[in-house]
N, C-alpha and C positions, 0 to 999 in steps of 0.2 A: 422228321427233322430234329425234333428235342430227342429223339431214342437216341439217333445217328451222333449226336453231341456227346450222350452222357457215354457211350459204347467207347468214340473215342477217347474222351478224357479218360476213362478208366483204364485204355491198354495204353497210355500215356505215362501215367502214374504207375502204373505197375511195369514200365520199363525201363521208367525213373531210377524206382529202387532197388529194379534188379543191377543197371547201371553201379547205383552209388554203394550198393552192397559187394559186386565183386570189386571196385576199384577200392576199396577202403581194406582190402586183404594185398595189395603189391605194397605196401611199404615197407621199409624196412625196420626193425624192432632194434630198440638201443641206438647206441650212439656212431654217425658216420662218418665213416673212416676212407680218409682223401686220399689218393694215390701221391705219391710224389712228382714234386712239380717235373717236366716234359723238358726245361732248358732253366737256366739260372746260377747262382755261384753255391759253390759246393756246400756253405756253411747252412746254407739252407735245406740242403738234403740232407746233411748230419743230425739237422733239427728236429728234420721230419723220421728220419731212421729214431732218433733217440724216443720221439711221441712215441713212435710206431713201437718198442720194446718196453715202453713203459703199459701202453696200453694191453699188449701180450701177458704182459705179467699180473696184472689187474684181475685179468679174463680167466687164466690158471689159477688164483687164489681163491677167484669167486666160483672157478667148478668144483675146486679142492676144499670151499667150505661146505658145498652141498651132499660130499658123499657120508654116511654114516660112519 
């Protein structure tokens, strides 16, 4: 009865972590980036176009500092 406990608890625990170790590889790295709103007034998709070019340009300066 006490084997049969400890047998489970151990493939318990070790499915735990295999669990929290793949799920902790699907997120996404950096900062996230919203689609544009689906209905609404134009000034707000102008908004989000101008985040959305500024953020572009951010992302080319910081690959363009890394090359040698």
């Amino acid at each position: 009865m006490r084997n049969r406990f400890i047998h489970r608890l151990s493939v318990t625990t070790l499915l735990g972590m295999f669990a929290l170790g793949t799920l902790s590889a699907c997120g996404i790295k950096g900062e996230l980036k919203t689609p544009p709103p689906i209905w609404g007034d134009k000034a707000q998709a102008e908004k989000t176009q101008a985040e959305k070019a500024e953020m572009d340009q951010q992302d080319s300066e910081a690959s363009n500092s890394n090359k040698p």
